[in-house]
N, CA, C and O atoms as a printed pandas DataFrame, in Angstrom:
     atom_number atom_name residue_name chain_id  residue_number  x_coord  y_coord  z_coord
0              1         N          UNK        A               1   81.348  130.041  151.193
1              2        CA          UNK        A               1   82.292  129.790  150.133
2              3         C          UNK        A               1   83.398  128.839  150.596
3              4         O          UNK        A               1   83.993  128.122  149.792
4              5         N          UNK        A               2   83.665  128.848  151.923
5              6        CA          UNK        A               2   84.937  127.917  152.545
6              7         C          UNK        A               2   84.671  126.749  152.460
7              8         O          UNK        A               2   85.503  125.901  152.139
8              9         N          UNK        A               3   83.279  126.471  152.776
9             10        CA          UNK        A               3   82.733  125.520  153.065
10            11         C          UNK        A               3   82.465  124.180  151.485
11            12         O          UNK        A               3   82.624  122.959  151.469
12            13         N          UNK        A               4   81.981  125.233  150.277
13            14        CA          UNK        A               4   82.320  124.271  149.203
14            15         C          UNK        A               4   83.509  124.262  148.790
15            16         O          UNK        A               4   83.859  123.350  148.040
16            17         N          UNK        A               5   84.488  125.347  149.206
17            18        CA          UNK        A               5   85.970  124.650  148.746
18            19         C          UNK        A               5   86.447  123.374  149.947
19            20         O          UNK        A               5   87.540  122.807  149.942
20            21         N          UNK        A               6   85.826  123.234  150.492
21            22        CA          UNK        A               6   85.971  122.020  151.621
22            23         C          UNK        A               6   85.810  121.018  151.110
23            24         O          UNK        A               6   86.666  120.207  150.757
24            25         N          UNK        A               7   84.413  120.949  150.989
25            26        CA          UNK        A               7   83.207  120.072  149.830
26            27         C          UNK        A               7   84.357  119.339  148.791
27            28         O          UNK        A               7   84.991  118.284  148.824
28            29         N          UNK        A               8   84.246  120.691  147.698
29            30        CA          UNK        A               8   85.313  119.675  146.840
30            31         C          UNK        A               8   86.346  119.286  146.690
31            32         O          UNK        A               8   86.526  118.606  145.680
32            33         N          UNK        A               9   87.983  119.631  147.999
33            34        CA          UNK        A               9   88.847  119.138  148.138
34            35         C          UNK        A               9   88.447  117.669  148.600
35            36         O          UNK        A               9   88.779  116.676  147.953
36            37         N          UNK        A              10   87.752  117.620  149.702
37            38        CA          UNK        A              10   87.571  116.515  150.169
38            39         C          UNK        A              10   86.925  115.086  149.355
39            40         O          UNK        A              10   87.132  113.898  149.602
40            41         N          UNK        A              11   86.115  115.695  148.358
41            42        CA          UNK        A              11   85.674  114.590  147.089
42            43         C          UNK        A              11   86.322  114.639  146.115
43            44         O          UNK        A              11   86.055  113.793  145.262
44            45         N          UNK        A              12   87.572  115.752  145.784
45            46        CA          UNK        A              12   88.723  115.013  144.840
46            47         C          UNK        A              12   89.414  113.847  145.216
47            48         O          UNK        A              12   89.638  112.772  144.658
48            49         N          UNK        A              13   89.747  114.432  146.519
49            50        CA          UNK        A              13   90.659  113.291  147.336
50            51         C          UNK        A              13   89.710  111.936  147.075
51            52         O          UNK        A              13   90.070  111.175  146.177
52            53         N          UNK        A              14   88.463  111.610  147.868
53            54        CA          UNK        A              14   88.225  110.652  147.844
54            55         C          UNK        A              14   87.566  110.188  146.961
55            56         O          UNK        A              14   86.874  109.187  147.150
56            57         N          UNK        A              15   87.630  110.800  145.820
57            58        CA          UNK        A              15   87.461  110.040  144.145
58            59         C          UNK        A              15   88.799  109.624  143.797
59            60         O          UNK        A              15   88.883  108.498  143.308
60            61         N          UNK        A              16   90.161  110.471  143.982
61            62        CA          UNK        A              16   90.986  110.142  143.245
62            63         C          UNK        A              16   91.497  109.115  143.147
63            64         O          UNK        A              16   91.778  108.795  141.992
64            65         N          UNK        A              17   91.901  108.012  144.391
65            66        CA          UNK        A              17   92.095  106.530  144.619
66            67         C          UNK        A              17   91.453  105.416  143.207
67            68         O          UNK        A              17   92.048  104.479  142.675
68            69         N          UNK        A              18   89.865  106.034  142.866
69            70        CA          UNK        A              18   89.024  105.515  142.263
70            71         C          UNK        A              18   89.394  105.530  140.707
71            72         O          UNK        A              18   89.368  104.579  139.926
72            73         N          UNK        A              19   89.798  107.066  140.427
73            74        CA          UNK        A              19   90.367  106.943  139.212
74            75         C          UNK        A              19   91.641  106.808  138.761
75            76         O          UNK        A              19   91.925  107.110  137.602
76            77         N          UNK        A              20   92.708  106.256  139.780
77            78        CA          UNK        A              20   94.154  106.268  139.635
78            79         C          UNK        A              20   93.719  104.571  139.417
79            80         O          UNK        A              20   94.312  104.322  138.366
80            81         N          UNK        A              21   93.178  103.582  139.735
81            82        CA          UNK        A              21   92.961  102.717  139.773
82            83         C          UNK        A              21   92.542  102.551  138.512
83            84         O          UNK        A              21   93.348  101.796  137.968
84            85         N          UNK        A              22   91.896  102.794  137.943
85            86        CA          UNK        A              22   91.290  102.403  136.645
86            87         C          UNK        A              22   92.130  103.300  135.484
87            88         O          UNK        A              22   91.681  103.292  134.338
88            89         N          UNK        A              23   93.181  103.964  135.743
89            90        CA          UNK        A              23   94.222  104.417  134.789
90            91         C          UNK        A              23   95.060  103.315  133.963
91            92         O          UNK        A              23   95.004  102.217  134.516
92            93         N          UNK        A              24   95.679  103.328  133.002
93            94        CA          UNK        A              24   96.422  102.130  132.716
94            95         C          UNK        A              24   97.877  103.287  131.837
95            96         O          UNK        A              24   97.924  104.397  131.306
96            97         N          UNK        A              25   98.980  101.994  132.188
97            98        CA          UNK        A              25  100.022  103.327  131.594
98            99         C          UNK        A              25  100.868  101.807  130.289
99           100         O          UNK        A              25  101.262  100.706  130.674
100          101         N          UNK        A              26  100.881  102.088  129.502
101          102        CA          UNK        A              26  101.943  101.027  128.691
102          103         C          UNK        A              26  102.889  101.958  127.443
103          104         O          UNK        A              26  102.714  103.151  127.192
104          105         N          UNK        A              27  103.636  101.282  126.955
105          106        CA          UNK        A              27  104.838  102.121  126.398
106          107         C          UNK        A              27  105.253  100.494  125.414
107          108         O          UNK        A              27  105.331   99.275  125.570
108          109         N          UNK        A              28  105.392  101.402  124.542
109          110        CA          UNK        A              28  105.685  100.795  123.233
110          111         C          UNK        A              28  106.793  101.610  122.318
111          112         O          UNK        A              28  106.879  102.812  122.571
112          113         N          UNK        A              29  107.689  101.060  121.235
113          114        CA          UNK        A              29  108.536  101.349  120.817
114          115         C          UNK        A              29  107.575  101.091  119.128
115          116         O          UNK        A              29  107.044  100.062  118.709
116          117         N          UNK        A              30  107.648  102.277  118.581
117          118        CA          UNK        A              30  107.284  102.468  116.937
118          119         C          UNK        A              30  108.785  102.753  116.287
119          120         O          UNK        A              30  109.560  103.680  116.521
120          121         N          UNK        A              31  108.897  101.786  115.516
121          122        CA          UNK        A              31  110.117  102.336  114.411
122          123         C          UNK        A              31  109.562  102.472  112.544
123          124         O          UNK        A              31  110.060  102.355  111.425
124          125         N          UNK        A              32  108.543  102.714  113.035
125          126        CA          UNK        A              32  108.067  103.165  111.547
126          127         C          UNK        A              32  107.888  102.139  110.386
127          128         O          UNK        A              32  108.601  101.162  110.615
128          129         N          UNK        A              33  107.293  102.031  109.391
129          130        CA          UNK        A              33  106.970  101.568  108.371
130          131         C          UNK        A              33  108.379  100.498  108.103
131          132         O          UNK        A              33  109.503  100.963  108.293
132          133         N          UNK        A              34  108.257   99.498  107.792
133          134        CA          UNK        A              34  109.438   98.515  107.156
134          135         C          UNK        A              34  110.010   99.003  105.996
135          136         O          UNK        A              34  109.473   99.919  105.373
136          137         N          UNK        A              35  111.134   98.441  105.608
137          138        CA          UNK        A              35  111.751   98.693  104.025
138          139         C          UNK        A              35  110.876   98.285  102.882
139          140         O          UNK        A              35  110.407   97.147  102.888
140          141         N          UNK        A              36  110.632   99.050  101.971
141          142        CA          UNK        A              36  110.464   97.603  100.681
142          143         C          UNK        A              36  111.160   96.044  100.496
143          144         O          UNK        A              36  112.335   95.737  100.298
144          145         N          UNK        A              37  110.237   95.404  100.608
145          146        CA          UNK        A              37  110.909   93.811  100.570
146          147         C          UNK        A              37  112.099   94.108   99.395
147          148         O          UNK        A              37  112.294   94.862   98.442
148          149         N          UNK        A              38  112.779   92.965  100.144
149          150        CA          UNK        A              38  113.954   92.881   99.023
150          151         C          UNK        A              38  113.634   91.762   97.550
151          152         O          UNK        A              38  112.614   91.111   97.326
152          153         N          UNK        A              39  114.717   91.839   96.844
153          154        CA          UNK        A              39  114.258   90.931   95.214
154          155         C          UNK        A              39  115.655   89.652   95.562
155          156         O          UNK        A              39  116.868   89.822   95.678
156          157         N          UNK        A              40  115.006   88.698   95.625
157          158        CA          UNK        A              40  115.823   87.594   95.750
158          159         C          UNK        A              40  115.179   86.202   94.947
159          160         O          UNK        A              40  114.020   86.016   94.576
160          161         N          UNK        A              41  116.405   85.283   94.823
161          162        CA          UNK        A              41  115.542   84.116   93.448
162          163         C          UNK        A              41  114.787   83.153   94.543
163          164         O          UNK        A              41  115.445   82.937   95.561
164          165         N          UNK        A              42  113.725   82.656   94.479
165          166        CA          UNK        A              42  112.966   81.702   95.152
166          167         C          UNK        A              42  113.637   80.189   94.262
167          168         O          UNK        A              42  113.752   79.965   93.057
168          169         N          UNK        A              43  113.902   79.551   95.196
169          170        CA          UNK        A              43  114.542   78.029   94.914
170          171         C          UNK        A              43  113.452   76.836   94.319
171          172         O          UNK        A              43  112.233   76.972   94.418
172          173         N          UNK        A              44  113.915   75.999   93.874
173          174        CA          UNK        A              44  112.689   75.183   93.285
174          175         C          UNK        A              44  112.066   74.382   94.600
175          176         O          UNK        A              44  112.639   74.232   95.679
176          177         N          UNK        A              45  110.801   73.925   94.246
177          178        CA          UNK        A              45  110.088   73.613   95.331
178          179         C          UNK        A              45  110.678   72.315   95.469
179          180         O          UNK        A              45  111.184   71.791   94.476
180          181         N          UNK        A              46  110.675   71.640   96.749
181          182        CA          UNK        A              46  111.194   70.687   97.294
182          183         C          UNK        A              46  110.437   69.465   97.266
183          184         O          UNK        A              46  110.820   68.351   97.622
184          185         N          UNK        A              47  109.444   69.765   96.854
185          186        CA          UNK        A              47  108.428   68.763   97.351
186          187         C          UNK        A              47  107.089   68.744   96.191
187          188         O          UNK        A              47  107.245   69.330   95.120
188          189         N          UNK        A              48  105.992   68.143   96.449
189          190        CA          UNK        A              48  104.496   68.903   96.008
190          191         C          UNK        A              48  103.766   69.397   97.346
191          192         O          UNK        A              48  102.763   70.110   97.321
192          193         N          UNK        A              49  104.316   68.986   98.394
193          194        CA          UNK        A              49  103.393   69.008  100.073
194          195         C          UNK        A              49  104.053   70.524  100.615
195          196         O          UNK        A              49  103.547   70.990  101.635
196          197         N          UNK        A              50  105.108   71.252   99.986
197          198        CA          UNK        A              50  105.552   72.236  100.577
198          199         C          UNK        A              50  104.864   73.563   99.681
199          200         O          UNK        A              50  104.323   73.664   98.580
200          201         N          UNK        A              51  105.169   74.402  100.676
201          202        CA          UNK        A              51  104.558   75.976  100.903
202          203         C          UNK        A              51  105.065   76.565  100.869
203          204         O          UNK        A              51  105.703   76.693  101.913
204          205         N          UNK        A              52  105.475   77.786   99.518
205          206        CA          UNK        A              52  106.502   79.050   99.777
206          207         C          UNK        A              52  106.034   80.125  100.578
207          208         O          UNK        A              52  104.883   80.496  100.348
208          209         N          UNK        A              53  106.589   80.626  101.348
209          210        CA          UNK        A              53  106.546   81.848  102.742
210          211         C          UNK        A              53  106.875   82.921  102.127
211          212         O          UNK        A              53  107.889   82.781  101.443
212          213         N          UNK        A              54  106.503   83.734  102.109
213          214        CA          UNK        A              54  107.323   84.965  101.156
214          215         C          UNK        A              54  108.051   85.587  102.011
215          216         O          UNK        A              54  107.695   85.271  103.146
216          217         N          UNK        A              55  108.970   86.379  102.010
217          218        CA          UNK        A              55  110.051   86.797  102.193
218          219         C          UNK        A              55  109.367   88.287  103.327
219          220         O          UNK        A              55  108.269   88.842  103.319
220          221         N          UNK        A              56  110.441   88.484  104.069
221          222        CA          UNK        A              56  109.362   89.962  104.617
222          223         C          UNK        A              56  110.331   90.223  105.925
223          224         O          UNK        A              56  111.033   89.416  106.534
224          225         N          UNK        A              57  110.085   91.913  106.188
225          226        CA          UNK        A              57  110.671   92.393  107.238
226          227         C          UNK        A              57  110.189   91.646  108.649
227          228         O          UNK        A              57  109.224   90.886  108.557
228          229         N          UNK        A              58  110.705   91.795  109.714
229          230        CA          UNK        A              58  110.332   91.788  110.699
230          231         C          UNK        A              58  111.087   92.554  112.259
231          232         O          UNK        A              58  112.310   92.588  112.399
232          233         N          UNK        A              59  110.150   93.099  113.285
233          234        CA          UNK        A              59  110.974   94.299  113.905
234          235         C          UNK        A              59  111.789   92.977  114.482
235          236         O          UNK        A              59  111.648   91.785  114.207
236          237         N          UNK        A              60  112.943   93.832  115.635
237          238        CA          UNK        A              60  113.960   92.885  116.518
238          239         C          UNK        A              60  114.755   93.979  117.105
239          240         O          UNK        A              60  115.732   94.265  116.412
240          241         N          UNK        A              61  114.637   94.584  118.043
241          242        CA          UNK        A              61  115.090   95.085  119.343
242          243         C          UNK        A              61  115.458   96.601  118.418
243          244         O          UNK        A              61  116.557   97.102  118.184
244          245         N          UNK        A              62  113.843   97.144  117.958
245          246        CA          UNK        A              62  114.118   98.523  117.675
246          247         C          UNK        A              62  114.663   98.787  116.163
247          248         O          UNK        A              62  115.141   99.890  115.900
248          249         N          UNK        A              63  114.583   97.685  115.091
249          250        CA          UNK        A              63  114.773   97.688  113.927
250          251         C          UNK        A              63  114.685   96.549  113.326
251          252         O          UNK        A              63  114.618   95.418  113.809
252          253         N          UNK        A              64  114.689   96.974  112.007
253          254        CA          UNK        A              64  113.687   96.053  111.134
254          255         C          UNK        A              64  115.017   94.790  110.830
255          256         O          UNK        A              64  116.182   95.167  110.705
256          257         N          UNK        A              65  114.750   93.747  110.768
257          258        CA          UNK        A              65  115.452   92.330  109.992
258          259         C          UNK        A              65  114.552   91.838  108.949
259          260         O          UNK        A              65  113.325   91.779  109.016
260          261         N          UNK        A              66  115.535   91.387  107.683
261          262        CA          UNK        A              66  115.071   90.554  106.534
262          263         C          UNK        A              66  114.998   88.996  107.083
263          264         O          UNK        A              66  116.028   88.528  107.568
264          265         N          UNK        A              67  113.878   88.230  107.023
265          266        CA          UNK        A              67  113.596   86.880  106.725
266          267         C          UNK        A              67  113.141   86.731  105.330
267          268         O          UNK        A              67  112.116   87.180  104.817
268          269         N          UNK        A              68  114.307   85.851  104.681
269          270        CA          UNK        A              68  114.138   85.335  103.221
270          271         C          UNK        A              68  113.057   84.416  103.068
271          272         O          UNK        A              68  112.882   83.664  104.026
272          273         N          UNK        A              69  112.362   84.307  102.182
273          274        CA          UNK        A              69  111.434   83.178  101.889
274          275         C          UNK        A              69  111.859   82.133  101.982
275          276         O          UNK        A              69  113.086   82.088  101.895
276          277         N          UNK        A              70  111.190   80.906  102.180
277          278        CA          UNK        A              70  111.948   79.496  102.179
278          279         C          UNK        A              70  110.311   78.800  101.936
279          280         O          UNK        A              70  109.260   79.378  102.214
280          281         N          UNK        A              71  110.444   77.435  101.353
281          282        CA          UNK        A              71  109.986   76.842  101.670
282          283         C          UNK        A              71  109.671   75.731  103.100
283          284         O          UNK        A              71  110.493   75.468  103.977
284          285         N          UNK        A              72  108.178   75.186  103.000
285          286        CA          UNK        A              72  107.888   74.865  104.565
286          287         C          UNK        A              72  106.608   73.755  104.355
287          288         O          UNK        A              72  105.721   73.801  103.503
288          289         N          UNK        A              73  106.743   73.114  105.032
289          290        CA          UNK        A              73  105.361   72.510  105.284
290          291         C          UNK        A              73  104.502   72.839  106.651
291          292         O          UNK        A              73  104.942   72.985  107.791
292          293         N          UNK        A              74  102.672   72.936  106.023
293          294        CA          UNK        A              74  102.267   73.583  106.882
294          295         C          UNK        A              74  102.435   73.059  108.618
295          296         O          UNK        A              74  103.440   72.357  108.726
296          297         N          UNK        A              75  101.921   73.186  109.544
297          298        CA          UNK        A              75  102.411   72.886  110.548
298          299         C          UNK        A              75  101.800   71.899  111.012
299          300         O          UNK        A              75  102.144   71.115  111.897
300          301         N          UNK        A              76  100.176   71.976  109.933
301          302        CA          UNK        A              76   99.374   70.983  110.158
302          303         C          UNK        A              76   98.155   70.817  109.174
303          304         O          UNK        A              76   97.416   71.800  109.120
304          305         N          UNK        A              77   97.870   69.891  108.500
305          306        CA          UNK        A              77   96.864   69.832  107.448
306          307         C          UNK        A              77   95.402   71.281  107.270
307          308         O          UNK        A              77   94.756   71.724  108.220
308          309         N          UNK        A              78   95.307   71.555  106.326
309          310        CA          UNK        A              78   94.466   72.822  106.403
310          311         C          UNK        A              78   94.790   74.046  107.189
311          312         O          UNK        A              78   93.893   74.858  107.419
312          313         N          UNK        A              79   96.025   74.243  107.625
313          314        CA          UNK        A              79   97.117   75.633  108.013
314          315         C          UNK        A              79   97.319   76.488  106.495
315          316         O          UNK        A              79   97.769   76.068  105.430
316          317         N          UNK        A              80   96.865   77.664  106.814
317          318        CA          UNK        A              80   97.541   78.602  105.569
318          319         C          UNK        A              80   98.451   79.839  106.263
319          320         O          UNK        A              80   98.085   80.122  107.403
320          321         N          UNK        A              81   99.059   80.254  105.980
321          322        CA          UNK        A              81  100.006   81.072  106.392
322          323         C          UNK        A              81   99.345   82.784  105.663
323          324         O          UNK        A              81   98.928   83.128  104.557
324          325         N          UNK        A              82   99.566   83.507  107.037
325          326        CA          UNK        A              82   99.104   84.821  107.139
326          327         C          UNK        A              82  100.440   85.523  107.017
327          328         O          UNK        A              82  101.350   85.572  107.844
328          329         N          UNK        A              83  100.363   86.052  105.815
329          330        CA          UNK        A              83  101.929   87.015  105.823
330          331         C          UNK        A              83  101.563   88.304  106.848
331          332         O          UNK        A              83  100.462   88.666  107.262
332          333         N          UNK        A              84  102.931   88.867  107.104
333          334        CA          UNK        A              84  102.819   89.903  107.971
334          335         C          UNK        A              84  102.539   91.179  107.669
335          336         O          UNK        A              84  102.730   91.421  106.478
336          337         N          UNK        A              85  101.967   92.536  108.626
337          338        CA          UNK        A              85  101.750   93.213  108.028
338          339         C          UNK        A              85  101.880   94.588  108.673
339          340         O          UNK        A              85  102.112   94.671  109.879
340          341         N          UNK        A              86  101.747   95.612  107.947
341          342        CA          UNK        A              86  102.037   97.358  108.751
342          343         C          UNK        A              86  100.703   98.113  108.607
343          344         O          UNK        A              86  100.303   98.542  107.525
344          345         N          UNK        A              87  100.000   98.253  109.850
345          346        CA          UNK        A              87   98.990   99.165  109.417
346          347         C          UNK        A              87   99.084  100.376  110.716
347          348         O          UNK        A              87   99.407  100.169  111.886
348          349         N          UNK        A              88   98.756  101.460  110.181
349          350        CA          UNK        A              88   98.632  102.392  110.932
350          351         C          UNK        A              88   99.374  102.800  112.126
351          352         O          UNK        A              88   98.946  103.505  113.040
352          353         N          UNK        A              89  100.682  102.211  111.998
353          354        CA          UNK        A              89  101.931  102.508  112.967
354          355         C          UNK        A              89  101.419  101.226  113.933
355          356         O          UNK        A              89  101.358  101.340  115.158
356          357         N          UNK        A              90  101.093  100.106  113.284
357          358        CA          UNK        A              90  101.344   98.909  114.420
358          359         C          UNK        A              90  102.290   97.700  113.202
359          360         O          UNK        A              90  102.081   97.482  112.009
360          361         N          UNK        A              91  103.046   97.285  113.888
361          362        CA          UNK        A              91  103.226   95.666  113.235
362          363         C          UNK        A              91  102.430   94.424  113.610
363          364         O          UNK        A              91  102.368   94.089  114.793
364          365         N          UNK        A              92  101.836   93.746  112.683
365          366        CA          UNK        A              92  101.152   92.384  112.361
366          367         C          UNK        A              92  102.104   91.255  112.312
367          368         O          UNK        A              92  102.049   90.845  111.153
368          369         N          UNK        A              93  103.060   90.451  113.071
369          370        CA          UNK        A              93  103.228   89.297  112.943
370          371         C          UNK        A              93  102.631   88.390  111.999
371          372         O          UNK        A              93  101.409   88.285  112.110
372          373         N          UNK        A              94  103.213   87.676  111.054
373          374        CA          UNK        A              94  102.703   86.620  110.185
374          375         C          UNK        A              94  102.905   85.300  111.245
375          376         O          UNK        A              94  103.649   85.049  112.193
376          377         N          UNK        A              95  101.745   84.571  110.486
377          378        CA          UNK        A              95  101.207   83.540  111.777
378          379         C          UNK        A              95  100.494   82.407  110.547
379          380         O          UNK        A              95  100.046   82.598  109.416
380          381         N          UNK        A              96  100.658   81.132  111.438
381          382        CA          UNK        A              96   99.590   80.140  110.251
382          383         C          UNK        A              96   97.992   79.670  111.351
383          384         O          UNK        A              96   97.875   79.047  112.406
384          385         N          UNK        A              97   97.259   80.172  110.666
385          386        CA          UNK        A              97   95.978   79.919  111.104
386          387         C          UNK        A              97   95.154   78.411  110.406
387          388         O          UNK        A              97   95.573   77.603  109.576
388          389         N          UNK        A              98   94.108   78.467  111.001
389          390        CA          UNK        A              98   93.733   76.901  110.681
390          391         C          UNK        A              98   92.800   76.350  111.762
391          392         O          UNK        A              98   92.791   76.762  112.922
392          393         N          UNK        A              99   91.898   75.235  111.204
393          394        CA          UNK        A              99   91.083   74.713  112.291
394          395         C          UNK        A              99   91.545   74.656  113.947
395          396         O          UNK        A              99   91.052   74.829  115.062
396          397         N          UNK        A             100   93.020   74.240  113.211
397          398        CA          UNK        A             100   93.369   73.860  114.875
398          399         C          UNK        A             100   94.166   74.735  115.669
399          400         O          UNK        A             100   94.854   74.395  116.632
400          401         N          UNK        A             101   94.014   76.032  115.147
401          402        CA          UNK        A             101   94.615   77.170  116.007
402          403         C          UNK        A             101   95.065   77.765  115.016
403          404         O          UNK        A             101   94.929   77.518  113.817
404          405         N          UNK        A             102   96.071   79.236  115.985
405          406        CA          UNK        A             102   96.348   79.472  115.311
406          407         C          UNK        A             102   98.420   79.496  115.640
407          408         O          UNK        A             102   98.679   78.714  116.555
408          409         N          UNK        A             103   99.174   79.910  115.308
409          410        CA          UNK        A             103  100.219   79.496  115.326
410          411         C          UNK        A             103  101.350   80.420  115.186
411          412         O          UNK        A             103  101.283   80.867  114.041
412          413         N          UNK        A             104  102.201   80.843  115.708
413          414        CA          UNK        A             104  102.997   82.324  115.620
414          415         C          UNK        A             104  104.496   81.302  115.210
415          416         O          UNK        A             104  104.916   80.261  115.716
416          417         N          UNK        A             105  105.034   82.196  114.026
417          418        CA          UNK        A             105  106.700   81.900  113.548
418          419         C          UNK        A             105  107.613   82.259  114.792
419          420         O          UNK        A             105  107.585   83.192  115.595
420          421         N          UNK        A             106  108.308   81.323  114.663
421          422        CA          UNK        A             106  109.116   81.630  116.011
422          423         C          UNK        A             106  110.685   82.083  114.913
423          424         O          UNK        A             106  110.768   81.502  113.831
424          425         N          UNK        A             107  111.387   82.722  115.158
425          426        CA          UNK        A             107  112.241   82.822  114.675
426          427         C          UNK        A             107  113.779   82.123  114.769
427          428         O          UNK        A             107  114.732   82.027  113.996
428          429         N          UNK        A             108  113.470   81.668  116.215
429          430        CA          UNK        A             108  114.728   80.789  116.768
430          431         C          UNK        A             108  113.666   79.362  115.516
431          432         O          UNK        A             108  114.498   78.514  115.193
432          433         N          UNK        A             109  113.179   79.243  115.297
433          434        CA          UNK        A             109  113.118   77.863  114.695
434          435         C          UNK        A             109  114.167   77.757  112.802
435          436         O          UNK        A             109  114.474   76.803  112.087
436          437         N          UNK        A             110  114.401   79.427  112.673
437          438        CA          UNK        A             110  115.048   79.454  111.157
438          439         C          UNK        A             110  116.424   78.759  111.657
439          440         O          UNK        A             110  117.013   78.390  110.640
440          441         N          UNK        A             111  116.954   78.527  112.476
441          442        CA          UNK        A             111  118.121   77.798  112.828
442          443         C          UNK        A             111  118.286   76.481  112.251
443          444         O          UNK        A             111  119.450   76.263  111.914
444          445         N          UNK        A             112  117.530   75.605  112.051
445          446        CA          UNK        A             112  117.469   74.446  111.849
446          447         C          UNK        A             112  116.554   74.428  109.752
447          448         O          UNK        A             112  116.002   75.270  109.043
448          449         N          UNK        A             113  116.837   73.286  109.650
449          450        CA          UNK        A             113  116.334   73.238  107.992
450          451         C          UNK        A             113  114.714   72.911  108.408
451          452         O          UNK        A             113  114.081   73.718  107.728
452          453         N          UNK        A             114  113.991   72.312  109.001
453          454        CA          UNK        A             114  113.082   71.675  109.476
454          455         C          UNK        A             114  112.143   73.324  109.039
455          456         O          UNK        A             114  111.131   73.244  108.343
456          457         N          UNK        A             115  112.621   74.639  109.522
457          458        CA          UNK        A             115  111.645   75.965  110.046
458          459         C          UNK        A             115  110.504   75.420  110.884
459          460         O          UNK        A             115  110.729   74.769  111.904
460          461         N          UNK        A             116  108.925   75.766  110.326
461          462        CA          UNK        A             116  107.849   75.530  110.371
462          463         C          UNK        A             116  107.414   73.842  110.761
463          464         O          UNK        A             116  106.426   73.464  111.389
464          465         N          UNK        A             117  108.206   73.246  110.325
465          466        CA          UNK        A             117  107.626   71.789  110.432
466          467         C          UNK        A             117  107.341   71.411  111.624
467          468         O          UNK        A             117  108.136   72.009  112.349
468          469         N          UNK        A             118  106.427   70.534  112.476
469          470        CA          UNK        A             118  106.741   69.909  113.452
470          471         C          UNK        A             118  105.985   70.850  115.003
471          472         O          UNK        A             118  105.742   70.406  116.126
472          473         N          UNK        A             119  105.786   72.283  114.419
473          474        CA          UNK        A             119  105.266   72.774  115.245
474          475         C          UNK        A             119  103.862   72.872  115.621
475          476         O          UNK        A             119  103.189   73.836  115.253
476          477         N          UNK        A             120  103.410   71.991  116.287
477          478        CA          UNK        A             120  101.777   71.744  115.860
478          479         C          UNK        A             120  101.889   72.673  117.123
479          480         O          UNK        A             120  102.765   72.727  117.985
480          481         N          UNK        A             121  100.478   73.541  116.927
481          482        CA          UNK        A             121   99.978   74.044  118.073
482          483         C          UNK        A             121   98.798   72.567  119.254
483          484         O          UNK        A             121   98.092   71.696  118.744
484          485         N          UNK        A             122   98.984   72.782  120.684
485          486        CA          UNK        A             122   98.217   71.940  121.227
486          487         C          UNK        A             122   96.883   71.765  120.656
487          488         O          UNK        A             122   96.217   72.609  120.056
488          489         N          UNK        A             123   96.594   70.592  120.917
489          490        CA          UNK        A             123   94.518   70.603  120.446
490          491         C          UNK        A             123   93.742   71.655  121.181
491          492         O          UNK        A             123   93.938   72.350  122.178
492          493         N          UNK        A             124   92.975   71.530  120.474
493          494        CA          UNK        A             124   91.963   72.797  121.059
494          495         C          UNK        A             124   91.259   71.752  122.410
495          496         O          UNK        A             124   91.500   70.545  122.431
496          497         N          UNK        A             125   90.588   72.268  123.230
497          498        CA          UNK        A             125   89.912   71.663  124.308
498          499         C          UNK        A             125   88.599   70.859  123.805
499          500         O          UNK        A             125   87.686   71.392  123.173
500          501         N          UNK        A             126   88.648   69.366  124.218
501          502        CA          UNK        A             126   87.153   68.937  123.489
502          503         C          UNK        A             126   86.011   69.575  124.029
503          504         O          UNK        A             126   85.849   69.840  125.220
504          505         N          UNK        A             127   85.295   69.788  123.185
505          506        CA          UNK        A             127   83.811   70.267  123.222
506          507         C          UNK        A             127   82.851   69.677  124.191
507          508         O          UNK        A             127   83.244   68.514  124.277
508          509         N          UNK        A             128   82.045   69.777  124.801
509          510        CA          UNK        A             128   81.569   69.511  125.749
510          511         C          UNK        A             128   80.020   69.376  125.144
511          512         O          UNK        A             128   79.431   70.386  124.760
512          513         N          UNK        A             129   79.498   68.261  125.095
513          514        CA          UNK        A             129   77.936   67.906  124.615
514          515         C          UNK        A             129   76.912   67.551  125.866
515          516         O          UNK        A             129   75.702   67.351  125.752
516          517         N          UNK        A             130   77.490   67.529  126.776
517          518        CA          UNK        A             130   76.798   67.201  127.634
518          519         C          UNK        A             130   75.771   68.724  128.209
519          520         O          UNK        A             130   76.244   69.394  129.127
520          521         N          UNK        A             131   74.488   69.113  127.624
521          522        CA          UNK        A             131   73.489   69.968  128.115
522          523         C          UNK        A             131   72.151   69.241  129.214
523          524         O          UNK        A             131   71.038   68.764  128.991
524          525         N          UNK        A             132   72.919   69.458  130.356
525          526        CA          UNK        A             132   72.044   69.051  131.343
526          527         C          UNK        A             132   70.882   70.334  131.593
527          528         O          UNK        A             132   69.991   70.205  132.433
């Protein structure tokens, strides 16, 4: 009997290295579901080439902030804009997707009138045809 409590101290030990290693630990902050969007007047469009953004919460150091709608042009021809979203106790970032990537709102860019404009994501990597 000493002898398998030997046995299996000695192969906890030298499993445990094995599975402390392949553990993973991360920590996240949930503040719950957003407000109902707020009711505000949307401005006349600026343009025919511009894009209204709709209006929508977004988290910021443990609570929710209002970003008002504005108009925008996309960031790059055939870009549509992915509003943001709440599912199942995660937040979805709104983002503009498109052939040529895809593209995350930066919020330091609402500083300036420009928003969205100008931010092209890099080219994608050329394709490679060469099958030797």
């Amino acid at each position: 009997m000493k002898r398998l409590v030997k046995i299996l101290i000695v192969a906890t030990i030298a499993l445990l290295p094995a599975s402390a290693a392949r553990a993973q630990i991360s920590f996240g902050v949930r503040i719950g579901e957003p407000p109902a969007p707020k009711a505000y007047r949307v401005p006349p469009r600026p343009g025919p080439d511009y894009e209204w953004i709709e209006g929508y919460w977004y988290p910021d150091r443990g609570h929710y902030k209002w970003h008002d709608g504005y108009w925008t042009h996309p960031p790059y021809a055939g870009a549509y804009w992915v509003s943001p979203y709440h599912v199942g106790g995660q937040y979805y970032e709104g983002h503009w997707e498109g052939a040529h990537g895809d593209l995350r709102h930066d919020h330091r860019w609402d500083r300036g009138k420009d928003r969205d404009e100008h931010h092209e994501p890099p080219p994608p990597p050329p394709h490679s045809n060469d099958h030797r």
